[in-house]
N, C-alpha and C positions, 0 to 999 in steps of 0.2 A: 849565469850561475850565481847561487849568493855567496856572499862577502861570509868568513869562516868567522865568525867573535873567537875571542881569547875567554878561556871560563875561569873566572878569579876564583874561584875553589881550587881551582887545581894548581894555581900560583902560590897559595896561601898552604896547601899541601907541602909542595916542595921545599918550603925555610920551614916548615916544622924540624925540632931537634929534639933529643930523647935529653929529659929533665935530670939534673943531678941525682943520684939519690939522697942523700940529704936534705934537700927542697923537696922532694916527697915525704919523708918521714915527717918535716915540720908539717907538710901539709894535712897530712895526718892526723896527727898530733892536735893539732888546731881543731879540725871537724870531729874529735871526739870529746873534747873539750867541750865544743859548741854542742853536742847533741847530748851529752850529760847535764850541762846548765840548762838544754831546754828540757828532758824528761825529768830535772829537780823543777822544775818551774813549773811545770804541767803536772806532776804529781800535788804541789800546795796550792794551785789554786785553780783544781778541777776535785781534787778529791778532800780537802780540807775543810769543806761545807760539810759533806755527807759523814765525815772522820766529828765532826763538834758535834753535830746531829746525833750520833750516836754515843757519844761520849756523853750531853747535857740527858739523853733518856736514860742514857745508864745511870747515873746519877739520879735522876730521880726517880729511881725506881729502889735505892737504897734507902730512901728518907720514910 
């Protein structure tokens, strides 16, 4: 008969413990933070070309 393994997932299962909520809220907090800095970051330099582009034709098309 085979030898039964121990399955380390299910060890690693077991010490899991339910997180403070405070440590959640920070964590929070954090990832929206981080996902505001990147859609300000990805708004200036993904649309910031096509945003002057149209601002230098607007412009000249006043002169």
């Amino acid at each position: 008969m085979a030898k039964q393994h121990k399955n380390p997932f299910k060890e690693l299962e077991a010490t899991l413990k339910e997180t403070p909520p405070e440590m959640k809220k920070k964590v929070m907090n954090d990832i929206a933070a981080a996902k505001l800095i990147m859609d300000l970051a990805s708004l200036f330099s993904i649309n910031l070309g096509n945003a002057l582009r149209k601002l230098f034709r607007t412009l000249g098309d006043n002169r």
